[in-house]
C-alpha positions in Angstrom: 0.3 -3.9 -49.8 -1.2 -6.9 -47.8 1.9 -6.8 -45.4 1.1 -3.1 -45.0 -2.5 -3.3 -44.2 -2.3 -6.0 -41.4 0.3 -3.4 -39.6 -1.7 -0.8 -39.8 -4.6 -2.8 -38.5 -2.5 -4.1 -35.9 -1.2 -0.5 -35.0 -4.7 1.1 -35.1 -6.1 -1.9 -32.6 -3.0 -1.6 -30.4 -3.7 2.1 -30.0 -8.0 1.4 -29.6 -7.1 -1.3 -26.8 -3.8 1.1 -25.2 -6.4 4.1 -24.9 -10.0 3.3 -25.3 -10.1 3.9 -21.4 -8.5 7.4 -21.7 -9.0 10.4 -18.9 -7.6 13.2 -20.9 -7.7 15.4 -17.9 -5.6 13.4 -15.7 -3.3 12.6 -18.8 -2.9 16.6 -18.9 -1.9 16.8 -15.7 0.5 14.2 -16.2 2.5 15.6 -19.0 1.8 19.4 -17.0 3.7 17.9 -13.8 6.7 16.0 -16.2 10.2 16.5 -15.1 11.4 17.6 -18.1 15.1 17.2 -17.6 14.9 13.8 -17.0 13.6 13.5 -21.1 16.1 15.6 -22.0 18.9 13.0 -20.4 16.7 9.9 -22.4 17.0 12.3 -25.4 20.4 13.0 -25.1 20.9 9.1 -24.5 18.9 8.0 -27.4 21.4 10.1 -29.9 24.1 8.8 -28.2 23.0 5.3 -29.0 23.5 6.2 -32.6 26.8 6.9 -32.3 27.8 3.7 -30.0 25.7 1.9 -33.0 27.8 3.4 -35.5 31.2 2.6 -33.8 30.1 -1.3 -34.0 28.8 -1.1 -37.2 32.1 0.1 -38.3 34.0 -2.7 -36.1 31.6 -5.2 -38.7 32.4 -3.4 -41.3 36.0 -3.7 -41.3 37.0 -6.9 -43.0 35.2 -5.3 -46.2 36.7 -2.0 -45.8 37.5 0.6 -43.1 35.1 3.5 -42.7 35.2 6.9 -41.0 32.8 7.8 -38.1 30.9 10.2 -40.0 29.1 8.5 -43.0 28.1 5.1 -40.7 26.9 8.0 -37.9 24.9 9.7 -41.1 23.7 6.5 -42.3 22.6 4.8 -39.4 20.5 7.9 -38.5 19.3 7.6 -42.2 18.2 3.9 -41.3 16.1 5.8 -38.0 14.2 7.8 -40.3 13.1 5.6 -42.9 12.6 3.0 -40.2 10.2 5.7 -38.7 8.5 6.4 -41.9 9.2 3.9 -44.1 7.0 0.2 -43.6 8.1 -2.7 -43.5 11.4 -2.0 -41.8 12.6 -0.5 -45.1 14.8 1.9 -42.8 17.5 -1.4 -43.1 17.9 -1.1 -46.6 17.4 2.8 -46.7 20.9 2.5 -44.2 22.3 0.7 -46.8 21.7 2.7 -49.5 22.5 5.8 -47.6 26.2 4.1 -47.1 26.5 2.9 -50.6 25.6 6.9 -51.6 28.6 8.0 -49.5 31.1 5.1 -50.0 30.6 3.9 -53.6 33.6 1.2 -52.7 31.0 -0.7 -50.6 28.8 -2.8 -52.2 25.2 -1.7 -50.6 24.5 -5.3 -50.2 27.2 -6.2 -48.2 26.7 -3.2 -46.1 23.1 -4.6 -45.6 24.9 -8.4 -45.1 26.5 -6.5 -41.9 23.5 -5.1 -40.9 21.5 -8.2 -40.4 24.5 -9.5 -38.7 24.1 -6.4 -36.7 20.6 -7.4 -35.6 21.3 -10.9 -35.1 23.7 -9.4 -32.5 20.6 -7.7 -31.1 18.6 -10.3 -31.0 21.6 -12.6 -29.1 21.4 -9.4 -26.8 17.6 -9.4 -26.6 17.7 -13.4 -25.3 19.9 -12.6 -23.1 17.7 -10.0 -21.3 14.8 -11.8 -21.9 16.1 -14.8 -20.1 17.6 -12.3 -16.9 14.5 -10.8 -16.2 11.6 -13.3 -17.0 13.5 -15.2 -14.5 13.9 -12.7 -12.0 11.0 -11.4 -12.1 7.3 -13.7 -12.0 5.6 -12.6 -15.1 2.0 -13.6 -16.5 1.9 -16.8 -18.2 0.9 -14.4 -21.4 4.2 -13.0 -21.4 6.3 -16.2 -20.7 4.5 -17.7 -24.1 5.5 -14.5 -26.1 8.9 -14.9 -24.6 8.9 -18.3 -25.6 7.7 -17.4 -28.8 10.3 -14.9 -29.7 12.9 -17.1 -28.7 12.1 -19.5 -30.7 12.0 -17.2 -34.0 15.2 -15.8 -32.6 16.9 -18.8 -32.5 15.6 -20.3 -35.9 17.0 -16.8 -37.2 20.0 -17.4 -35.9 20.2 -20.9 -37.0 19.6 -20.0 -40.7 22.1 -17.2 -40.5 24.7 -19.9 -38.9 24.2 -22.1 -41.8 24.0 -19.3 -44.6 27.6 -18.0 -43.7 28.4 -21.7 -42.8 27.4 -22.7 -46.6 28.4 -19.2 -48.3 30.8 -20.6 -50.0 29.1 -23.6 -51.8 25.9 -21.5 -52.5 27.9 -18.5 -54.3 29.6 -21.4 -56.6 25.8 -22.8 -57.2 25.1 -19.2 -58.4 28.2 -18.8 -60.5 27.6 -22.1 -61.9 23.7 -21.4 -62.9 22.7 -21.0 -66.3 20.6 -18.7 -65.2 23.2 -16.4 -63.6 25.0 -15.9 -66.5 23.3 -13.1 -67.8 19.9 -10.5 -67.3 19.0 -10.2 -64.0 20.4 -13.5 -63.2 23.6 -11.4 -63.6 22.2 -9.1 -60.7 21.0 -10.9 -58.6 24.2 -13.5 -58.8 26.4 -10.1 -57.4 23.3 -8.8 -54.8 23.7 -12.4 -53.4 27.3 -12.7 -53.8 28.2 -9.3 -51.4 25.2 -9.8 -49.0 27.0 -13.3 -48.0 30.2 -11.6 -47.6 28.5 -8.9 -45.3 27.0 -12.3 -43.5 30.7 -13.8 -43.4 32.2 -10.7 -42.2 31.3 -11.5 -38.5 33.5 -14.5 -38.4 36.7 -12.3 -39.7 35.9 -9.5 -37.3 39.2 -8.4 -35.1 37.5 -6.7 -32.9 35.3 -8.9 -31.4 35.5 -7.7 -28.0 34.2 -4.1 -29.3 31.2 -5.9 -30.6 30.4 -7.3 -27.5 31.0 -3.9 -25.1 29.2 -1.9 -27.8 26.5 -4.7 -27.7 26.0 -4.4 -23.9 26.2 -1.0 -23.7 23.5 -0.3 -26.0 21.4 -2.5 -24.0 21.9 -0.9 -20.9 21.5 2.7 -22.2 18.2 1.4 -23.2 17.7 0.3 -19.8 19.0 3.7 -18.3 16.2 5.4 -21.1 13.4 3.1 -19.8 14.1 4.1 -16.3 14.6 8.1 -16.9 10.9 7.5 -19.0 9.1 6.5 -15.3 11.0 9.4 -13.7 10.0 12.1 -16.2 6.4 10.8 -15.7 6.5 10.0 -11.5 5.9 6.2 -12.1 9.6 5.2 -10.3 10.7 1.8 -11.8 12.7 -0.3 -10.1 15.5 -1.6 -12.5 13.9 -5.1 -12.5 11.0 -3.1 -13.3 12.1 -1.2 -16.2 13.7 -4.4 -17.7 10.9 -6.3 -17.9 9.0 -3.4 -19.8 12.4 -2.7 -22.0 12.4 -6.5 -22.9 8.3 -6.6 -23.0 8.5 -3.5 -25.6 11.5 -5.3 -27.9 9.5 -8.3 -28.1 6.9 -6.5 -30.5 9.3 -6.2 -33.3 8.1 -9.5 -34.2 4.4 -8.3 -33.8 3.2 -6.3 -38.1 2.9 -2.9 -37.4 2.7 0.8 -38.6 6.4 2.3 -38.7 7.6 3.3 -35.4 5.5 0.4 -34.1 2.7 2.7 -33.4 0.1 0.9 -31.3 1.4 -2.4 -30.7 4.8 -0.5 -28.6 1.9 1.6 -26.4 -0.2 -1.7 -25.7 2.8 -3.9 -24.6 4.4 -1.0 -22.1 0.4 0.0 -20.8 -0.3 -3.8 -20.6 2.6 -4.6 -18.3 2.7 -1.4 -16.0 -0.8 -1.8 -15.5 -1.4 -5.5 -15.4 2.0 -6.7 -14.2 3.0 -3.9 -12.2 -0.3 -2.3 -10.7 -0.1 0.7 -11.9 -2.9 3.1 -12.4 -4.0 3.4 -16.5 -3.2 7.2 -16.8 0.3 7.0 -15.0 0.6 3.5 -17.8 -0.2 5.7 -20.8 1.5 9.0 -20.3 4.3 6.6 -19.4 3.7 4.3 -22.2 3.7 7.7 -24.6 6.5 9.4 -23.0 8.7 6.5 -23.8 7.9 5.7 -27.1 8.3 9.4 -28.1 11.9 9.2 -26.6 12.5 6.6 -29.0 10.6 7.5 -32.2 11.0 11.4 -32.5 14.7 12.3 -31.7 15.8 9.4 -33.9 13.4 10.6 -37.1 14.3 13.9 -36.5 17.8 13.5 -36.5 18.0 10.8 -39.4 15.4 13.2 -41.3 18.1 15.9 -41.3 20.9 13.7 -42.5 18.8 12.4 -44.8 17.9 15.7 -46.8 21.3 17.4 -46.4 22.1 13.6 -48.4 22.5 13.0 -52.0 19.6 10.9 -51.5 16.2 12.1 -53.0 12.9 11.2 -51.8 12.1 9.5 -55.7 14.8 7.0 -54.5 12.6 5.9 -51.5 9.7 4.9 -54.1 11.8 2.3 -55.8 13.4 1.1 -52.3 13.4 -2.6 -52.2 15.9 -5.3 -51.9 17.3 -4.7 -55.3 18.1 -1.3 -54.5 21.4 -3.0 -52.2 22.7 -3.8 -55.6 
């Protein structure tokens, strides 16, 4: 509950500081001059993404056991909408509960080993666009230490996965070797752990490796293209530079405790950098900043919110959703 109370405080201040200088006039006029096709395009994107998503997630999937298109593509828009309603990020574990509903042969926590493989992936991606356009373009000194901030969280993340799958081996034969995991929930836990490090292992006996990688990069630059069309449906032209810096700007609030959807926080970092970075006027800044976020947030709960009740799943299930629930 404490975890959940700092984000929403976090999300109510980000949205106090994003539009405590509002013109709602102006903002009207904004949104009444939109070019609506061009959201329509970052819409059409957006739910395209899931399906790219779904095609690597299956590529990581497949040293555990090969899956059709359709339940990963169900699931990962499952993971959307309880990442949109859900705090905490529980969307992750919803994703993998969601498979293990429509492929009993996969253990849920395995499924969710492959998903935080999937977002160290991300994150690898992330650095990399972090690095490109901080460079390229001369940011405030405010952003270079949150860049140099994230980075370093990144790459202690990715340092503690390295070892976990590195070590997987000799930590499941402490468990197996534990008193304590020889029966109750010692017993549990033992198999949670056990399939969550083979999801983690699965990377390093992926085949298609090179999928990973084009799936990887394209996602990023649909995300890019998405950014862009955002500016466009809102007559605040980006350059690409431009609508990098504010794509890598938004990704680095992840890290920031927030309400789900990062409510607040993502409207702050996009109105902060197109009107203190980029000189751009507030109103133009905010019905951008909205117009983005909405692209992002509302297809994607929509969409997973459908899959989600025409799914065995029922909303009971999401009051007892916690790590154990990967079992």
């Amino acid at each position: 509950m404490i975890k959940i109370g700092i984000g929403l405080l976090f999300s109510f201040g980000g949205l106090y500081l994003a539009f405590r200088k509002i013109d709602l006039t102006s903002l009207s006029d904004h949104f009444a001059a939109a070019s609506v096709e061009w959201v329509v395009l970052a819409v059409l994107l957006m739910i395209f993404s899931v399906w790219i998503r779904a095609i690597r997630w299956q590529a990581l999937l497949e040293p555990i056991e090969t899956v059709t298109m359709r339940p990963l593509f169900s699931a990962t828009a499952i993971g959307y909408f309880g990442n949109g309603v859900l705090p905490m990020r529980l969307g992750e574990i919803l994703r993998a509960y969601a498979l293990g509903m429509e492929k009993p042969s996969i253990s849920r926590a395995a499924a969710f080993g492959t998903i935080v493989v999937e977002r160290f992936v991300d994150m690898l991606g992330a650095l990399v666009l972090l690095a490109i356009f901080f460079f390229i373009y001369d940011v405030p000194p405010v952003l270079q230490q949150g860049g140099v901030l994230v980075a370093g969280l990144v790459a202690g993340f990715i340092l503690v996965l390295w070892w976990l799958v590195k070590k997987h081996q000799d930590w499941i034969e402490k468990f197996e070797n534990a008193p304590r995991s020889k029966h109750g929930f010692g017993l549990k836990f033992r198999g949670i752990f056990n399939s969550f490090i083979r999801g983690l292992a699965a990377l390093a006996e992926v085949k298609r490796k090179g999928l990973v990688f084009f799936t990887s990069v394209l996602l990023w630059g649909i995300y890019l293209v998405i950014t862009y069309l955002s500016g466009l449906a809102v007559h605040e032209t980006l350059t690409w530079v431009e609508a990098g810096v504010i794509l890598v700007g938004t990704t680095m609030v992840i890290a920031v405790p927030s309400a789900p959807g990062y409510i607040g926080t993502y409207h702050l970092s996009a109105i902060f950098i197109m009107e203190q970075v980029f000189g751009r006027e507030i109103t133009g800044a905010q019905a951008f900043a909205l117009v983005n976020h909405a692209i992002g947030f509302i297809p994607l709960v929509l969409l997973g919110a459908y899959f989600f009740f025409s799914s065995s799943i029922k909303i009971r299930d999401l009051r007892k959703l916690d790590i154990e629930s990967v079992g």
